[in-house]
N, C-alpha and C positions, 0 to 999 in steps of 0.2 A: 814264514813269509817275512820279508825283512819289510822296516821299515825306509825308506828313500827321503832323503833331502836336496831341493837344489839348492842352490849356492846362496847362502847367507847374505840377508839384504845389506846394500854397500848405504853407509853414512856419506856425507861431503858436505862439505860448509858452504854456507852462502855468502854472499857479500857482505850483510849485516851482522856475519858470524854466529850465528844461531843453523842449529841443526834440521837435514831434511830429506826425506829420506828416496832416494832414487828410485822411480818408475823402470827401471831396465836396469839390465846389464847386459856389456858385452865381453866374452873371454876368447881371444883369437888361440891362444894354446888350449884350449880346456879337456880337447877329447885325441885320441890318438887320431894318427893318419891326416893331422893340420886342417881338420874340421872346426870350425870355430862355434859358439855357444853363445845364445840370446837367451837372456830368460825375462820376459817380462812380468811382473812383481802385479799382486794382487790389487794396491795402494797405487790405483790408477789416479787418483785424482779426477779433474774433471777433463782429460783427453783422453778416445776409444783409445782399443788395439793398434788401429792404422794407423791413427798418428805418433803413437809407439812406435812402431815398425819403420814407422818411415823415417823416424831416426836413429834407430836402432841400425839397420841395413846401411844407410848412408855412410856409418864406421866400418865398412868393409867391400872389397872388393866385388865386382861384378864375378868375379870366379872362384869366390870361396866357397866349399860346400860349409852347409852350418847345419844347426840342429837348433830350433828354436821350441822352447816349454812357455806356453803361460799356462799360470798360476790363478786358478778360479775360475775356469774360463766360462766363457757365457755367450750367447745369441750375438751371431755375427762375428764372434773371432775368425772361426774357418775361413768365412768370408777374406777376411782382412789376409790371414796370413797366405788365402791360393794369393792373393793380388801380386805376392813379393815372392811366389814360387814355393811357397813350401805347403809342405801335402800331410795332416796328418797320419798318424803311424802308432800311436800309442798311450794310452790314458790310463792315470794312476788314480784311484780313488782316497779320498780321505775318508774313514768311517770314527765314528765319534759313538759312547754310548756312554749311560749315567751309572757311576758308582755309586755304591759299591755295587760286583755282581755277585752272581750265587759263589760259593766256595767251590775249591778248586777242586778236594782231595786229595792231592797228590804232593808228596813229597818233597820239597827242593832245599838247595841251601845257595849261600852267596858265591860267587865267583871268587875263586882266587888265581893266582899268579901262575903257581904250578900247574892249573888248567889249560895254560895259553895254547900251549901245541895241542890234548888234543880238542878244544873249543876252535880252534883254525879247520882241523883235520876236516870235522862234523860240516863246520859251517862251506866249508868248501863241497863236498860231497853233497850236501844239502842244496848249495844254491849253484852246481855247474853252470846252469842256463842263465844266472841273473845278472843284466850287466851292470850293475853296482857292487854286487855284494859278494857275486862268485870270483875269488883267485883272489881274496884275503892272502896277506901273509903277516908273521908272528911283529914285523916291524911295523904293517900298518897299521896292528892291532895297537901296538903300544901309542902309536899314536893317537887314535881316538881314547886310548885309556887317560891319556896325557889332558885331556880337555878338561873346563873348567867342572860340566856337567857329569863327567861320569861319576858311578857310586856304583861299588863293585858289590853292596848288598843287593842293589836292585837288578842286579846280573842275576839272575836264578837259574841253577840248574838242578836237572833231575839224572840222576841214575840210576840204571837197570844191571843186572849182571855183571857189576864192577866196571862200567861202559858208563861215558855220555852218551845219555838215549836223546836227548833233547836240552833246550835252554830259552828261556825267555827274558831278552835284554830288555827292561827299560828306560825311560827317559822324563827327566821330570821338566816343566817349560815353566816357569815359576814365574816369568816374565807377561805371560799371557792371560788375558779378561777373558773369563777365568781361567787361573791355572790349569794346564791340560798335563794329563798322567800318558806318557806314548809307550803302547809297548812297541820297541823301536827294532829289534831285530827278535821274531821267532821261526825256530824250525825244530825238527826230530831229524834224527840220524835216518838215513835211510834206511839203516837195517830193521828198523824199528817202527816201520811204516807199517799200516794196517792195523796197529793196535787201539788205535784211539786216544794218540796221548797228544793231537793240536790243540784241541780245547781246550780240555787241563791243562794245558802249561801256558796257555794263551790265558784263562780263569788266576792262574798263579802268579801272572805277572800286575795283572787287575787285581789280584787280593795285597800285594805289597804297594801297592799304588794308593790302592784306597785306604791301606793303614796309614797312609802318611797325611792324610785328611784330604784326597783329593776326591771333588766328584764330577768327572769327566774324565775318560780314558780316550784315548785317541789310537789311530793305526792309520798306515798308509799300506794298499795293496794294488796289484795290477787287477784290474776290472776284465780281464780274460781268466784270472786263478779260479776259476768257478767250484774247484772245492774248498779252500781257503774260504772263497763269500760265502760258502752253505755253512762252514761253522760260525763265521764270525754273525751271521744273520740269530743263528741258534745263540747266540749269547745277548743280544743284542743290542749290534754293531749296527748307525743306521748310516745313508750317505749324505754326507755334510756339503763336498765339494767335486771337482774335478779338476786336476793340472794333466793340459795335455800336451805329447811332445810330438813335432813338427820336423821332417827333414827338407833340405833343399840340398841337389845334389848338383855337381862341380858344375858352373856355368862355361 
C-alpha cells in the first residue's frame, strides 16, 4: 500500500518579512482533464473550514470542477465543504505505531539503480488501481530518487526466486515533533500474493527505521484497503488522523 502525500505546505512572506505558513492552497493545473485542487492544510489557525473555503473558492471560477482534501479533518467540515458543492468521495487514514516493533524475519537489502525497471514493473502491476502511485514510469522514479530525502538503504527489497517479490520504501521526516519513521511506499508483486510477505516487509521497513533511532513509524492508507488495516492493526498500527478528499463537478 503506498504511502500518499498532498502538496507540500507553501511558505510566503509577510509584510514584516518573517515567515508564515499558508492555511490553503490552490492549484488550477494540478489534476488531468483542468480539474483544479484545494487543499486545505491542517494549521488552520483560528478560522473553520468555511471560512477557508470561502477563500479558497473565490480563486476560481464558478465552472471549475475541482477536488478539494482537507487535511485532519474534523466535526463540521462536511458540513462546510456540501455548502460550496463538494461531496465527499474518499478518506486516507494516517496510522502511527511505537518503535521499535517485533522483528521482521525476512530478508532484504537496499535498493539500487539496476533495480529501476524491474521495481517500476512490480510497482505498477501492484498498484493498477491507485491514483497516485499506479503508472510510475522509470523518469518519474528518478525523480523522486532525486529529492533531498531519499536513501536508497532505506529502500528494502526482498527476493524470491531470482524475482522482486516485494519492497518496502521508507521515509524518514526528521523535521517533525517527533521525528516520524514513514514506510512511504509498500507492496508485493502480485505473483506473490497469498504468501504472507505484507507484514514482513511492512515489519522490515520498521526494523530499519527503528535502527536509525526512530520511535514512531508512520503510514498512510485508504481506509476502504481492509486487508492492508487487518495487518497493519496486527502490527500495531493505530489511527492518528483523517484527510479527506472532496469533488465538485463542472458548474
Amino acid at each position: 500500500m503506498p504511502s500518499w502525500e498532498l502538496p507540500a505546505a507553501i511558505l510566503s512572506s509577510t509584510g514584516g518579512g518573517t515567515i508564515s505558513a499558508v492555511r490553503y492552497e490552490v492549484n488550477r493545473t494540478a489534476l488531468p482533464g483542468g480539474e483544479a485542487r484545494i487543499v486545505v492544510h491542517e494549521d488552520r489557525g483560528a478560522d473553520g473550514a468555511e471560512a477557508i473555503l470561502a477563500e479558497a473558492v473565490a480563486e476560481l471560477d464558478d465552472r471549475t470542477a475541482a477536488q478539494l482534501w482537507i487535511r485532519e479533518v474534523a466535526p463540521g467540515d462536511d458540513a462546510a465543504a456540501r455548502r460550496f458543492g463538494f461531496e465527499p468521495y474518499r478518506d486516507l487514514w494516517q496510522l502511527r505505531c511505537e518503535l521499535p516493533s517485533e522483528p521482521s524475519g525476512l530478508r532484504t537489502r537496499a535498493f539500487r539503480l539496476d533495480d529501476l525497471d524491474e521495481f517500476v514493473s512490480v510497482n505498477n502491476r501492484a498498484f493498477h488501481w491507485h491514483p497516485e502511485q499506479g503508472g510510475l514510469t522509470a523518469a518519474g522514479m528518478r525523480d523522486r530518487m532525486a529529492e533531498p530525502w531519499f536513501d536508497a538503504d532505506g529502500f528494502r527489497l526482498h527476493h524470491r526466486e531470482g524475482r522482486l517479490a516485494g519492497f518496502c520504501w521508507t521515509k524518514v521526516h526528521a523535521d517533525h515533533d517527533p521525528p516520524l519513521g514513514e514506510i512511504y511506499v509498500i507492496a508485493v508483486d502480485p505473483d506473490f500474493a497469498g504468501r504472507g510477505l505484507g507484514g514482513p516487509m511492512t515489519l522490515a521497513g520498521l526494523e530499519w527505521l527503528a535502527a536509525r533511532g526512530l520511535t514512531v513509524g508512520m503510514l498512510y492508507v485508504e481506509s476502504d484497503n481492509h486487508p492492508a488495516n487487518v495487518v497493519y492493526e496486527r502490527i500495531g498500527f493505530e489511527h492518528h488522523h483523517t484527510d479527506r478528499a472532496y469533488c465538485r463537478p463542472t458548474g
